[in-house]
PyMOL Python script that loads the backbone (N, CA, C, O; Angstrom):
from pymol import cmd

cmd.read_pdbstr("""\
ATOM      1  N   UNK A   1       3.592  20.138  -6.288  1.00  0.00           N
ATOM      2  CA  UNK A   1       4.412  20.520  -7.408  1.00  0.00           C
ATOM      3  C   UNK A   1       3.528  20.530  -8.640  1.00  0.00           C
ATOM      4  O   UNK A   1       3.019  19.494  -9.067  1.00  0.00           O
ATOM      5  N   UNK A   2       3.342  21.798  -9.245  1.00  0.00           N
ATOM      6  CA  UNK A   2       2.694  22.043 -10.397  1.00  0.00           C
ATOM      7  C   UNK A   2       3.824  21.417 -11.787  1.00  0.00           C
ATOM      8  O   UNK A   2       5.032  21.650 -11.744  1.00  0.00           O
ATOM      9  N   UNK A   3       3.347  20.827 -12.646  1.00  0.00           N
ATOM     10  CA  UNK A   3       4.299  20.662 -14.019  1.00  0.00           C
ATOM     11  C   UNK A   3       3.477  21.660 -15.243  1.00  0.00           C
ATOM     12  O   UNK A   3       2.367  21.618 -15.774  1.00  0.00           O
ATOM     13  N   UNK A   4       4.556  22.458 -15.339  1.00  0.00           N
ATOM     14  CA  UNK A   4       3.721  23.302 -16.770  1.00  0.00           C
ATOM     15  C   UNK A   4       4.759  23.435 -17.590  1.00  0.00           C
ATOM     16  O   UNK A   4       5.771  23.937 -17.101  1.00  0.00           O
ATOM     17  N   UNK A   5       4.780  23.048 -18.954  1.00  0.00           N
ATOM     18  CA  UNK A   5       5.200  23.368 -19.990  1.00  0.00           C
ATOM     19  C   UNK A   5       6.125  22.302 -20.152  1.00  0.00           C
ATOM     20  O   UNK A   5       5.736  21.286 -19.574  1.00  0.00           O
ATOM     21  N   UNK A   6       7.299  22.168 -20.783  1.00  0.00           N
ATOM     22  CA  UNK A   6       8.429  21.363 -21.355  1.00  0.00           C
ATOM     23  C   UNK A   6       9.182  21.582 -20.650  1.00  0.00           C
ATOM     24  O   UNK A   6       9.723  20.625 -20.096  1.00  0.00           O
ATOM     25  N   UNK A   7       9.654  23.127 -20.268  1.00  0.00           N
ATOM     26  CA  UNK A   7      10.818  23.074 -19.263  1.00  0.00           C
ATOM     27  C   UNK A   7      10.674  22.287 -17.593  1.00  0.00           C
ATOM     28  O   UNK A   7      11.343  21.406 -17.053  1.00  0.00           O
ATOM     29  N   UNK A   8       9.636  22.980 -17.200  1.00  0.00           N
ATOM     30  CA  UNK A   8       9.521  21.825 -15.387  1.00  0.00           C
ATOM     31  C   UNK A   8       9.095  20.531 -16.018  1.00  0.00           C
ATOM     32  O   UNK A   8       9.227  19.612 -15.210  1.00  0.00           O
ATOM     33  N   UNK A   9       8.660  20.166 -17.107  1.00  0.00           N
ATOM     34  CA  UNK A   9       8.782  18.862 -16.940  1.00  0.00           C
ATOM     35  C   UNK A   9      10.227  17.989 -17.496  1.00  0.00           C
ATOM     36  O   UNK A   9      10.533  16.920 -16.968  1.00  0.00           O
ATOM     37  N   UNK A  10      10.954  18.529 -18.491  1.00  0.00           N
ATOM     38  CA  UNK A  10      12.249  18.460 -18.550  1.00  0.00           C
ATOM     39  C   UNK A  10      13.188  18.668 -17.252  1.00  0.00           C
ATOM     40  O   UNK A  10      14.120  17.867 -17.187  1.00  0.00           O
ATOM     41  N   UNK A  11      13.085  19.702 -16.110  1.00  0.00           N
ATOM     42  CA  UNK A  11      13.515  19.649 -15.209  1.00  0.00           C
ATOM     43  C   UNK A  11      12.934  18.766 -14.190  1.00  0.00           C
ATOM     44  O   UNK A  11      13.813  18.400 -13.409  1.00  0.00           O
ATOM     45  N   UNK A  12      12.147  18.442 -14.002  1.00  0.00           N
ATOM     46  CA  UNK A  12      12.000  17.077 -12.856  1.00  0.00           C
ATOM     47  C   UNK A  12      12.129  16.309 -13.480  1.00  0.00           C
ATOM     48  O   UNK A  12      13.347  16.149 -13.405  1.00  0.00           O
ATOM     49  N   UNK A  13      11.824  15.699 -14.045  1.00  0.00           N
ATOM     50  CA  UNK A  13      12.564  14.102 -14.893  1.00  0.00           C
ATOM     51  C   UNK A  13      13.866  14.236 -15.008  1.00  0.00           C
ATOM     52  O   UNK A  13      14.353  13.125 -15.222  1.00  0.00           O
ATOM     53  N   UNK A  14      15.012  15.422 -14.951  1.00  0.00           N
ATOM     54  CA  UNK A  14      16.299  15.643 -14.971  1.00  0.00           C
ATOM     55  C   UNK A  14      16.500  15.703 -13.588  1.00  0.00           C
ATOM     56  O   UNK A  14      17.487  15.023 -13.309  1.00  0.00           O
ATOM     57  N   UNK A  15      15.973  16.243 -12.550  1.00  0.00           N
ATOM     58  CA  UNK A  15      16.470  16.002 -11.650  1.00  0.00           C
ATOM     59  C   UNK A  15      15.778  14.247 -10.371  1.00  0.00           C
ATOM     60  O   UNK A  15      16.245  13.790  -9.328  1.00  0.00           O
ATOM     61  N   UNK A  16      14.331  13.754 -11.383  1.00  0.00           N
ATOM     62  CA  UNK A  16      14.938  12.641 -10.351  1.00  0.00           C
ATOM     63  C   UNK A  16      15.832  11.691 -11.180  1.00  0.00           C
ATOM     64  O   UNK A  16      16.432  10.730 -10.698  1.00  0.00           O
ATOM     65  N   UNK A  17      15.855  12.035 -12.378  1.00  0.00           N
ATOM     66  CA  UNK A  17      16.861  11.080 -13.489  1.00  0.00           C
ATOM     67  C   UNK A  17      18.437  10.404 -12.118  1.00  0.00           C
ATOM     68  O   UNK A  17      18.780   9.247 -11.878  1.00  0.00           O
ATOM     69  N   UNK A  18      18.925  11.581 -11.612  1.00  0.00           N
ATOM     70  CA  UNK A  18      20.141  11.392 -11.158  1.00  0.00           C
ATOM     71  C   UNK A  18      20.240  10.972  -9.810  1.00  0.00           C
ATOM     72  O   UNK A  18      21.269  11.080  -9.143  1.00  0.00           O
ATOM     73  N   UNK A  19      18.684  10.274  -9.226  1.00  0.00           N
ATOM     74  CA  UNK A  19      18.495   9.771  -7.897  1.00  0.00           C
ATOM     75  C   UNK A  19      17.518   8.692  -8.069  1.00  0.00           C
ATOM     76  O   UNK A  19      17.381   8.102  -9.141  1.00  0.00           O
ATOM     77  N   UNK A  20      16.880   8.448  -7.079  1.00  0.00           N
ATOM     78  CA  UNK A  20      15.674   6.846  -7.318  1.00  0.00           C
ATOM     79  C   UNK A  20      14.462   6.666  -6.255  1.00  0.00           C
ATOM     80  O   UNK A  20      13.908   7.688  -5.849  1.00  0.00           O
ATOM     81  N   UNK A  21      14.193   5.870  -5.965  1.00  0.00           N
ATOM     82  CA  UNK A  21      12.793   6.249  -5.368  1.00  0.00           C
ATOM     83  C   UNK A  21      12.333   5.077  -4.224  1.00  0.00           C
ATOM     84  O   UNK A  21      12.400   3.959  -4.735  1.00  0.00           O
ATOM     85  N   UNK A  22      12.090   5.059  -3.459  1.00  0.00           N
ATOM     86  CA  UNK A  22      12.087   3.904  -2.290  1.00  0.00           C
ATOM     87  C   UNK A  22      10.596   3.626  -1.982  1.00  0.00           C
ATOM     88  O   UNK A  22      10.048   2.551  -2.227  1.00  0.00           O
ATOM     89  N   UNK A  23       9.879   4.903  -1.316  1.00  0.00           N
ATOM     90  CA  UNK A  23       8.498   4.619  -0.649  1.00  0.00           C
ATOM     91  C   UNK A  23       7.671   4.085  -1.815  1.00  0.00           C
ATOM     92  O   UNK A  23       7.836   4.317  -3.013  1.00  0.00           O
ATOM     93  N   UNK A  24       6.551   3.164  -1.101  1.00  0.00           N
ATOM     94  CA  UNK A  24       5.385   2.251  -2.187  1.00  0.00           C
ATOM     95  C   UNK A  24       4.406   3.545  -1.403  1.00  0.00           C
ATOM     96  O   UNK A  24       3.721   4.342  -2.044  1.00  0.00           O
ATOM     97  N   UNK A  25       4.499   3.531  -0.262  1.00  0.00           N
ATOM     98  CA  UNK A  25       2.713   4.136   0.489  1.00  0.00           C
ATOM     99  C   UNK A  25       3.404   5.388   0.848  1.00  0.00           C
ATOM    100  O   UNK A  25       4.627   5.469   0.962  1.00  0.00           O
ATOM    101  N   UNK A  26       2.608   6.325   1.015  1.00  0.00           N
ATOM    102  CA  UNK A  26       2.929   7.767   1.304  1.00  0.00           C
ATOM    103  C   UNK A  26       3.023   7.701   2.885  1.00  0.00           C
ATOM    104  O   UNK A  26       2.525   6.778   3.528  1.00  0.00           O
ATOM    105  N   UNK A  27       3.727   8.795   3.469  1.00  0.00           N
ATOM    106  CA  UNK A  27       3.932   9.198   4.838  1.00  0.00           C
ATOM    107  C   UNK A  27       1.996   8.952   5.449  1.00  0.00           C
ATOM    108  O   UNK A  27       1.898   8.373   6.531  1.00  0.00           O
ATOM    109  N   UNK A  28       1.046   9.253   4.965  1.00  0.00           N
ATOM    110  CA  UNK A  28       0.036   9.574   5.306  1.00  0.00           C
ATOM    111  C   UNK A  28      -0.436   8.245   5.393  1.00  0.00           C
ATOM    112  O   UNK A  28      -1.359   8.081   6.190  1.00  0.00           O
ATOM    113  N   UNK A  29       0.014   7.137   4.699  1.00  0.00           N
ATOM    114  CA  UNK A  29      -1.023   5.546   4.597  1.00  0.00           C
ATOM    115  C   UNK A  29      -1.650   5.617   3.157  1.00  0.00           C
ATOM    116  O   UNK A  29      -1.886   4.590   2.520  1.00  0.00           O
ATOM    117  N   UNK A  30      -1.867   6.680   2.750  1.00  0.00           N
ATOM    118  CA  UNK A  30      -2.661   6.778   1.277  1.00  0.00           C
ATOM    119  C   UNK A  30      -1.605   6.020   0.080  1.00  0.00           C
ATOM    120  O   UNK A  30      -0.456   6.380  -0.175  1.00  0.00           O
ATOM    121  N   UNK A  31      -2.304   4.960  -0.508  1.00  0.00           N
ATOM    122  CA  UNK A  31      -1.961   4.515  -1.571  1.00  0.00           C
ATOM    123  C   UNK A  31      -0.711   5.297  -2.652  1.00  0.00           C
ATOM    124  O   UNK A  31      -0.842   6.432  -3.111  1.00  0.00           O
ATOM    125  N   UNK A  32       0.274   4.546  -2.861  1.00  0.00           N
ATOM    126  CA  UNK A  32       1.345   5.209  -3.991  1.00  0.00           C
ATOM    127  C   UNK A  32       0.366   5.375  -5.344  1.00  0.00           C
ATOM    128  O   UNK A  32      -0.695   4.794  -5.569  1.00  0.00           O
ATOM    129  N   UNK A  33       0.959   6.204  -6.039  1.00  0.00           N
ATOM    130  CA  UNK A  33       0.512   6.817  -7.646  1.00  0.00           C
ATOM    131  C   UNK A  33       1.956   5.842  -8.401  1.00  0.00           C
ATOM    132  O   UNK A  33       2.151   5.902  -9.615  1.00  0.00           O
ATOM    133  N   UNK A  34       2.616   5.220  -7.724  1.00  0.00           N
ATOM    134  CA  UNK A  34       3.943   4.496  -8.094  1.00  0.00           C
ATOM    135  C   UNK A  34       3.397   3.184  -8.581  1.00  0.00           C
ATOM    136  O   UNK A  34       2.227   2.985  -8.254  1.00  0.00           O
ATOM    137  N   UNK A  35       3.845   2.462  -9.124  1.00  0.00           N
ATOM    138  CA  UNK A  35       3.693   1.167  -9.358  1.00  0.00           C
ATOM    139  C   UNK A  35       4.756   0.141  -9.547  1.00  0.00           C
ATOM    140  O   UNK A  35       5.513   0.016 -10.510  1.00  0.00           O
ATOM    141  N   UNK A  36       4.685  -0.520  -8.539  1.00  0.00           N
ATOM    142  CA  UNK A  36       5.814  -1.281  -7.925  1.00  0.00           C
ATOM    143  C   UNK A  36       5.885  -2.456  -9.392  1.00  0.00           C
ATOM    144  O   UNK A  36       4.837  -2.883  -9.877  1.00  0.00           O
ATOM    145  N   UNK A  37       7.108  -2.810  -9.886  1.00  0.00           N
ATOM    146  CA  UNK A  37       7.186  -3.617 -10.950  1.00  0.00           C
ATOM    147  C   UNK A  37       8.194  -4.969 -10.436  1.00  0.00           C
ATOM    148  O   UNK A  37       9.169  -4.774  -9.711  1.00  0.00           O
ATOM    149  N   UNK A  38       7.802  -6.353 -10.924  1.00  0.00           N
ATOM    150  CA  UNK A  38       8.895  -7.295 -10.549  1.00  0.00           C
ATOM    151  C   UNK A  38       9.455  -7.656 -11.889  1.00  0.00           C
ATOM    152  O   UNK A  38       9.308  -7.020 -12.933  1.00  0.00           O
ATOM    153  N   UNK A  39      10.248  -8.985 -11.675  1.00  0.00           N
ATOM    154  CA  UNK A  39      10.663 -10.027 -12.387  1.00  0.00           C
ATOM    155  C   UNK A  39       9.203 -10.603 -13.314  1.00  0.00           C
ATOM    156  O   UNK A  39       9.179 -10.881 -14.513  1.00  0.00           O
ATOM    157  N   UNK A  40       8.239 -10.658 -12.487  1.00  0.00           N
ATOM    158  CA  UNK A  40       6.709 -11.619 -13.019  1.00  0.00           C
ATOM    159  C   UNK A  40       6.157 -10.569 -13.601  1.00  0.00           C
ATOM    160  O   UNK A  40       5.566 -10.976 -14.601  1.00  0.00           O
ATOM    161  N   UNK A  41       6.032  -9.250 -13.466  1.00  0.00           N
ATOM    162  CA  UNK A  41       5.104  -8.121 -14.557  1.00  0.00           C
ATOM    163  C   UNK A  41       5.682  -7.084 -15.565  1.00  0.00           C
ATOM    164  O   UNK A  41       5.110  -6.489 -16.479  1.00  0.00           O
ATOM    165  N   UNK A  42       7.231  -7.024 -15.062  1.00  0.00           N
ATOM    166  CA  UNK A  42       7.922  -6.160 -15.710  1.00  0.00           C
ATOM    167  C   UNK A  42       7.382  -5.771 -17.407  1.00  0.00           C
ATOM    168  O   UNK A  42       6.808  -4.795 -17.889  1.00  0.00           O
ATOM    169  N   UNK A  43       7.925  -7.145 -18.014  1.00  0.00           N
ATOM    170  CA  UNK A  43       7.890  -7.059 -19.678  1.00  0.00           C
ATOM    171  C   UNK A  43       6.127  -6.623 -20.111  1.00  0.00           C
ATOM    172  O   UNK A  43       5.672  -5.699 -20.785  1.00  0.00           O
ATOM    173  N   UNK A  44       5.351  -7.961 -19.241  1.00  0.00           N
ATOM    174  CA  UNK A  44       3.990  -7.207 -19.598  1.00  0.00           C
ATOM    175  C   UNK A  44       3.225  -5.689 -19.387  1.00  0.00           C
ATOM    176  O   UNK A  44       2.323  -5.153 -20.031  1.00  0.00           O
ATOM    177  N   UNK A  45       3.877  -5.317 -18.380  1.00  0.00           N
ATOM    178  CA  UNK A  45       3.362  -3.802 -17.595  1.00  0.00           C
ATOM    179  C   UNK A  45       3.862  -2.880 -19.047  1.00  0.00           C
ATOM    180  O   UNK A  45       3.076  -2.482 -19.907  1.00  0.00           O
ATOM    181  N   UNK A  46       5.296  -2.680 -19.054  1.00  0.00           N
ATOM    182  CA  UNK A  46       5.968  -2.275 -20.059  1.00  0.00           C
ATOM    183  C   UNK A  46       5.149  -2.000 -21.156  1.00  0.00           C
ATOM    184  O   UNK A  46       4.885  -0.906 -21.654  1.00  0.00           O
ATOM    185  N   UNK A  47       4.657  -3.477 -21.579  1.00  0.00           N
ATOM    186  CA  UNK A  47       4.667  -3.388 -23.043  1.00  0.00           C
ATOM    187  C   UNK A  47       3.035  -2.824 -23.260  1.00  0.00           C
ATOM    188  O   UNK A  47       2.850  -2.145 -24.270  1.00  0.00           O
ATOM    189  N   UNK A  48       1.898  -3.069 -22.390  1.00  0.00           N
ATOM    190  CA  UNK A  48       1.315  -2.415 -22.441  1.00  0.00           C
ATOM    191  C   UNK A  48       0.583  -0.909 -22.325  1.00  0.00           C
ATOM    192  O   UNK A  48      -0.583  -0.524 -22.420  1.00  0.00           O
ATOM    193  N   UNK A  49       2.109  -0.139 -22.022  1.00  0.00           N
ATOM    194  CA  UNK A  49       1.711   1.432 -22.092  1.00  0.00           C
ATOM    195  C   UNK A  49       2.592   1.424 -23.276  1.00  0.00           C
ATOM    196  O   UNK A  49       3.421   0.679 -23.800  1.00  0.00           O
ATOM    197  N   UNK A  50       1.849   3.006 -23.540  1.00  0.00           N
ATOM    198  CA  UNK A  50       2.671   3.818 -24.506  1.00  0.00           C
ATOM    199  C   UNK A  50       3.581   4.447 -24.440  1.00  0.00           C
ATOM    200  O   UNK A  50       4.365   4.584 -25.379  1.00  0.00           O
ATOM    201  N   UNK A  51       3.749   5.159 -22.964  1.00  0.00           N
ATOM    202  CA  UNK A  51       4.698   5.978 -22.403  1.00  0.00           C
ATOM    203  C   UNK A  51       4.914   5.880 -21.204  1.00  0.00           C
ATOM    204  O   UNK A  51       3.910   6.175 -20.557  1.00  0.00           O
ATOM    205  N   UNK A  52       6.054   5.504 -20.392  1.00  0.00           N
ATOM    206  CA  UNK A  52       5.881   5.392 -18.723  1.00  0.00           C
ATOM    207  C   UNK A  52       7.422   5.512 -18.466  1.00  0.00           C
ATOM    208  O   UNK A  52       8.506   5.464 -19.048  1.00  0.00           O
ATOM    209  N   UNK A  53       6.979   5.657 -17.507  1.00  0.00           N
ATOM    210  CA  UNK A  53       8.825   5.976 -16.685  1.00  0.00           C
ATOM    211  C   UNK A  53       9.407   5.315 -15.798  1.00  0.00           C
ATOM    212  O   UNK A  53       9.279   6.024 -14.800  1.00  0.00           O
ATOM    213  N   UNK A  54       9.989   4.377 -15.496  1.00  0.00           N
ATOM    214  CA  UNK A  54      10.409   3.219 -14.670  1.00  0.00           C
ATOM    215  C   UNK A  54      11.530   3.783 -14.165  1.00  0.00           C
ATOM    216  O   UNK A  54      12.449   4.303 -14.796  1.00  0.00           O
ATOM    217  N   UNK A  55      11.378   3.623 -12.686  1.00  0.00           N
ATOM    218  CA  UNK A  55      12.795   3.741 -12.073  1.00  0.00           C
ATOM    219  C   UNK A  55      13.177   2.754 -11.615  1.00  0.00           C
ATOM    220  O   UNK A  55      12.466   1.955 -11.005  1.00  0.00           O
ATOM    221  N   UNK A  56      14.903   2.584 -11.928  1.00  0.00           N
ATOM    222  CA  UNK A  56      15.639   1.670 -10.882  1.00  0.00           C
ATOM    223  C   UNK A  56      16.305   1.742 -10.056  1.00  0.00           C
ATOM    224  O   UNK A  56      17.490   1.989 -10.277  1.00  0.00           O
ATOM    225  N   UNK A  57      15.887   1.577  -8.885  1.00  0.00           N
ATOM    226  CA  UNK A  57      16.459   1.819  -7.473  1.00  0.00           C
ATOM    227  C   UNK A  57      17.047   0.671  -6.565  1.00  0.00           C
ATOM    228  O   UNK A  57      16.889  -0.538  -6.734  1.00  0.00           O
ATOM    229  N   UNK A  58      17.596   1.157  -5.794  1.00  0.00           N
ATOM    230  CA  UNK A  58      18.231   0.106  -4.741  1.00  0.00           C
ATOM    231  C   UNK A  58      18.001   0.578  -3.177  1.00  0.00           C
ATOM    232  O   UNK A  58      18.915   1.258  -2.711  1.00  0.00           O
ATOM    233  N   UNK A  59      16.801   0.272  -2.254  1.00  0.00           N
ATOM    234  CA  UNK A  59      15.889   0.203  -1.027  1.00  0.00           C
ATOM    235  C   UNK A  59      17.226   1.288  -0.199  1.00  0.00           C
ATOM    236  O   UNK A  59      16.923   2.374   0.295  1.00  0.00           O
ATOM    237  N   UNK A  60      18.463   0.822  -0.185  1.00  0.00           N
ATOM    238  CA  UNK A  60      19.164   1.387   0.680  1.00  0.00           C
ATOM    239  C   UNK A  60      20.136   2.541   0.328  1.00  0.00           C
ATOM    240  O   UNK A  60      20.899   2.980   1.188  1.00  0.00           O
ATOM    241  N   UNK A  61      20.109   3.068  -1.024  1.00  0.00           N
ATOM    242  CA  UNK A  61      20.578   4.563  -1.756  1.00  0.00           C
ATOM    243  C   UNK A  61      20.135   5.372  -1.108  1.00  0.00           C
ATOM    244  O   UNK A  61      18.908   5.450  -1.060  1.00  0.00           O
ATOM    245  N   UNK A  62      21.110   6.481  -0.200  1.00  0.00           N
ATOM    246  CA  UNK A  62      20.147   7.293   0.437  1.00  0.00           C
ATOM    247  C   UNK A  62      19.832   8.657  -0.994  1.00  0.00           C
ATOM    248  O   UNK A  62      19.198   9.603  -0.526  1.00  0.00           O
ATOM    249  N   UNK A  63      20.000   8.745  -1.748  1.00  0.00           N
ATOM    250  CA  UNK A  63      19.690   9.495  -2.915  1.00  0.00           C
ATOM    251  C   UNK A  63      18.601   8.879  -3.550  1.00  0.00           C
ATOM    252  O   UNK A  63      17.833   9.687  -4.073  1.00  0.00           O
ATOM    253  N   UNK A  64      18.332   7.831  -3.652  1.00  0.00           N
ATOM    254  CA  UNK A  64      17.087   6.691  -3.931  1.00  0.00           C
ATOM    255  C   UNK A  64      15.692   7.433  -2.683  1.00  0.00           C
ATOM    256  O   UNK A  64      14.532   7.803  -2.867  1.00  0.00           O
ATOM    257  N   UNK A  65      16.488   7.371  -1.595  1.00  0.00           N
ATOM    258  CA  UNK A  65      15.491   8.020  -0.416  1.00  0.00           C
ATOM    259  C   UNK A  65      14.575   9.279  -0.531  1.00  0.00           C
ATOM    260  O   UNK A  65      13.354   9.434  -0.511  1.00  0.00           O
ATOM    261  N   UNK A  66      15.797  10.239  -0.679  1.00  0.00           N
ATOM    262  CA  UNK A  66      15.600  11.631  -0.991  1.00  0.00           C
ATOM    263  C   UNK A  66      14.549  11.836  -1.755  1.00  0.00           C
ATOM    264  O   UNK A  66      13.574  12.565  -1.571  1.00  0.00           O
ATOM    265  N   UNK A  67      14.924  10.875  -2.957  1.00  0.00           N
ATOM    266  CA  UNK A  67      13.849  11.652  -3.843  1.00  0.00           C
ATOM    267  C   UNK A  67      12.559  10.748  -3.988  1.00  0.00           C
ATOM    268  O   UNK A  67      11.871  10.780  -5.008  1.00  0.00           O
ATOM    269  N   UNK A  68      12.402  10.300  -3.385  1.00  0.00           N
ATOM    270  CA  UNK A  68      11.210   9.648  -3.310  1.00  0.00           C
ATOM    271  C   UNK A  68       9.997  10.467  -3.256  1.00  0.00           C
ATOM    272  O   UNK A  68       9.002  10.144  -3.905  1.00  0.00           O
ATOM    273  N   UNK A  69      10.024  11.326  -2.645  1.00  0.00           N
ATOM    274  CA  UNK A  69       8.859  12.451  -2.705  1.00  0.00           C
ATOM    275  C   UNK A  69       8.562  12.645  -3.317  1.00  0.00           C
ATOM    276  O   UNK A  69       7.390  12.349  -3.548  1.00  0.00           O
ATOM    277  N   UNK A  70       9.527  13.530  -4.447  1.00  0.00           N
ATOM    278  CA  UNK A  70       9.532  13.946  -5.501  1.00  0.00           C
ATOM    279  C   UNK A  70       8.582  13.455  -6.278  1.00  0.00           C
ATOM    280  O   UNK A  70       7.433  13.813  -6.538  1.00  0.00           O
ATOM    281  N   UNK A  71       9.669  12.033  -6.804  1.00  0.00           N
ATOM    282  CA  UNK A  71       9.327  10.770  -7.682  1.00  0.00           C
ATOM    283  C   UNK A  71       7.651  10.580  -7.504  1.00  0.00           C
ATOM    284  O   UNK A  71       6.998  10.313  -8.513  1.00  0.00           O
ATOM    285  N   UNK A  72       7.127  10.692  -6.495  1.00  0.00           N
ATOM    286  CA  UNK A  72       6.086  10.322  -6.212  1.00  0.00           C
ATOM    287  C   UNK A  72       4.755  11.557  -6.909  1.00  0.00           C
ATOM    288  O   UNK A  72       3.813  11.274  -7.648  1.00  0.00           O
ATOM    289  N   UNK A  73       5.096  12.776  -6.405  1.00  0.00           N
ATOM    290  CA  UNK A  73       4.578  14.321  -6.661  1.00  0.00           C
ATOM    291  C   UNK A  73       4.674  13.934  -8.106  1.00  0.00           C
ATOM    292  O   UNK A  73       3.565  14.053  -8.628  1.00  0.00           O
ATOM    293  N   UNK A  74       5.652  13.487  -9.002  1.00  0.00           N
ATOM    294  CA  UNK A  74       5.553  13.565 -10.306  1.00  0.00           C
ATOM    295  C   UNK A  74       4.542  12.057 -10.580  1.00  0.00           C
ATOM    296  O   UNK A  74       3.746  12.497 -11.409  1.00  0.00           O
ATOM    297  N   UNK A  75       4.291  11.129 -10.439  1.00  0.00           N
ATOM    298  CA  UNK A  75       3.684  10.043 -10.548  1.00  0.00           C
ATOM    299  C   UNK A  75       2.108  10.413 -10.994  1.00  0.00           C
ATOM    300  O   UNK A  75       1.472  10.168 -12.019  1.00  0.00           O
ATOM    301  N   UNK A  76       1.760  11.141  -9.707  1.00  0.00           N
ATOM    302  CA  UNK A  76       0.406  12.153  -9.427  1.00  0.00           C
ATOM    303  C   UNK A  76       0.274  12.938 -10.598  1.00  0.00           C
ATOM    304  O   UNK A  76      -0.686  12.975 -11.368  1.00  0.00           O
ATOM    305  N   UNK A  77       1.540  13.678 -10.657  1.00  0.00           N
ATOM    306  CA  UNK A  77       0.734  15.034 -12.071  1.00  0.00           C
ATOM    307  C   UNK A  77       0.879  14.314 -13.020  1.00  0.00           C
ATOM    308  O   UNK A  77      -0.030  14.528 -13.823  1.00  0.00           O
ATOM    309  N   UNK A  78       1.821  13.262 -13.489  1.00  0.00           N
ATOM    310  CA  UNK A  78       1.587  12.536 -14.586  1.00  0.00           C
ATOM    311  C   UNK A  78       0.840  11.709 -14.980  1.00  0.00           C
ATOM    312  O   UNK A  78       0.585  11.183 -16.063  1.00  0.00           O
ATOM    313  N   UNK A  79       0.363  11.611 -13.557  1.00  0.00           N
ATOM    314  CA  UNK A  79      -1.092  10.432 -13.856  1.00  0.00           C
ATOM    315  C   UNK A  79      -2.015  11.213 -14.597  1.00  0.00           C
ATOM    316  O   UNK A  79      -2.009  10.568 -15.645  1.00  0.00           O
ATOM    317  N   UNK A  80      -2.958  12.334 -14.825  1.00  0.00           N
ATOM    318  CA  UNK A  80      -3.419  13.097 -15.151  1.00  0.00           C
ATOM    319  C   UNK A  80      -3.504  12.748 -16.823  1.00  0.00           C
ATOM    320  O   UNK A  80      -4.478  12.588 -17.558  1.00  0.00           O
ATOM    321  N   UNK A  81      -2.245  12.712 -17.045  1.00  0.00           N
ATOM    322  CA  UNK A  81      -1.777  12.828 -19.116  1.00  0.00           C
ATOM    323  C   UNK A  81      -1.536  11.595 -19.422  1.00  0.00           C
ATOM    324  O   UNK A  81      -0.773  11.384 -20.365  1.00  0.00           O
ATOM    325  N   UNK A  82      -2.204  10.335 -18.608  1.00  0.00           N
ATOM    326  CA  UNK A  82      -2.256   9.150 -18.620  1.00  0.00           C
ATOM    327  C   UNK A  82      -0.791   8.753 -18.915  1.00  0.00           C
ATOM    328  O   UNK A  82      -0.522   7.907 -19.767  1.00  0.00           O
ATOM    329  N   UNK A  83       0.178   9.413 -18.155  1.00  0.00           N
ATOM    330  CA  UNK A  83       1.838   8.893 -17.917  1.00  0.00           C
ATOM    331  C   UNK A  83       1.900   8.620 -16.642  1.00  0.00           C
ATOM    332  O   UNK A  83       1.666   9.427 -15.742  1.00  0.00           O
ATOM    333  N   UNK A  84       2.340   7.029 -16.460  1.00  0.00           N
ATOM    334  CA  UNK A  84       2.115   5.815 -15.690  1.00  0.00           C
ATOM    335  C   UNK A  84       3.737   6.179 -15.096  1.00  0.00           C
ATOM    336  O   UNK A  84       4.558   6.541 -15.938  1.00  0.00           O
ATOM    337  N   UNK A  85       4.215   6.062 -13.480  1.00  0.00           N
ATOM    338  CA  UNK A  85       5.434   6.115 -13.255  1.00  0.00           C
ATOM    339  C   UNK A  85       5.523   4.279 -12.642  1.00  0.00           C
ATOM    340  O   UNK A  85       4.593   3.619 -12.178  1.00  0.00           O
ATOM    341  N   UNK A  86       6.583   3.963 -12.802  1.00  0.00           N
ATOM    342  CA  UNK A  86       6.526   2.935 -12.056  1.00  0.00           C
ATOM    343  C   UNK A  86       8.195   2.667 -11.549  1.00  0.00           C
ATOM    344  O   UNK A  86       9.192   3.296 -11.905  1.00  0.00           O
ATOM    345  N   UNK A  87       8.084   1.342 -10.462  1.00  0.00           N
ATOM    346  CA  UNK A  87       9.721   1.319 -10.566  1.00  0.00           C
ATOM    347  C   UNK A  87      10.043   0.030 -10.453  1.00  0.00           C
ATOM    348  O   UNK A  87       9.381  -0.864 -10.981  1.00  0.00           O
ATOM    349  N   UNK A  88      11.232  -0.189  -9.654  1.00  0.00           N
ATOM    350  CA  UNK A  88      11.977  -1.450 -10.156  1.00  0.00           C
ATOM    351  C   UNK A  88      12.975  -1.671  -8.541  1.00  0.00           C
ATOM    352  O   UNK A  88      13.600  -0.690  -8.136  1.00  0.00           O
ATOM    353  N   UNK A  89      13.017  -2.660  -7.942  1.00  0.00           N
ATOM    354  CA  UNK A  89      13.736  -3.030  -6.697  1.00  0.00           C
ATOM    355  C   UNK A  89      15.254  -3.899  -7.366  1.00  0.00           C
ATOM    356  O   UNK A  89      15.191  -5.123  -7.474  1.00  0.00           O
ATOM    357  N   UNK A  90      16.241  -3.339  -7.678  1.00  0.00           N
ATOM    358  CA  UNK A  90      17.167  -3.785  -8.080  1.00  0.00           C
ATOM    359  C   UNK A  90      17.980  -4.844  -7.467  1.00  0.00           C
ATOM    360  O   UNK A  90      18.758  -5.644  -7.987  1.00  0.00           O
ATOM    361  N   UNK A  91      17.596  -4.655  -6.141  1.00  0.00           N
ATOM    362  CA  UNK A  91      18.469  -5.547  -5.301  1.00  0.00           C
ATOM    363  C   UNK A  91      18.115  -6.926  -5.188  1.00  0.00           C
ATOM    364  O   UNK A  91      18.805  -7.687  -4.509  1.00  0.00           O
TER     365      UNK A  91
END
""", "prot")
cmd.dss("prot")
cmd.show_as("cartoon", "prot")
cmd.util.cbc("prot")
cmd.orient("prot")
């Protein structure tokens, strides 16, 4: 997934806005572009970016499932513009 301009990136952040994100490691074994956040790093992780995108999910949402791909494909191109994705295990 290419991101160019304001609109695809307004549209994927709108569309995983309304779902959440499960996988840490990719189908392949290769390391997530995700960054798993707890209770112990949350506030510090946070406070040291400028801009990042945290999702909160719950392991067993199958809409949490779905878009995990996604979530992930965007992690990658945003890594690039030094925008950090990370998430959050709600349960």
């Amino acid at each position: 997934m290419k991101l160019t301009g304001a609109l695809s990136l307004t549209t994927a952040v709108a569309a995983w806005a309304a779902t959440g994100l499960v996988a840490t490691v990719l189908a392949d074994g290769a390391a997530s572009a995700v960054k798993v956040l707890t209770n112990n790093d949350f506030l510090s992780w946070t406070r040291d970016q400028n801009l990042a995108l945290v999702e909160f999910y719950a392991p067993w949402c199958g809409y949490c499932q779905a878009m995990a791909p996604a979530y992930e494909m965007a992690a990658e191109a945003l890594k690039k513009n030094s925008i950090p994705l990370a998430k959050v295990d709600c349960t």
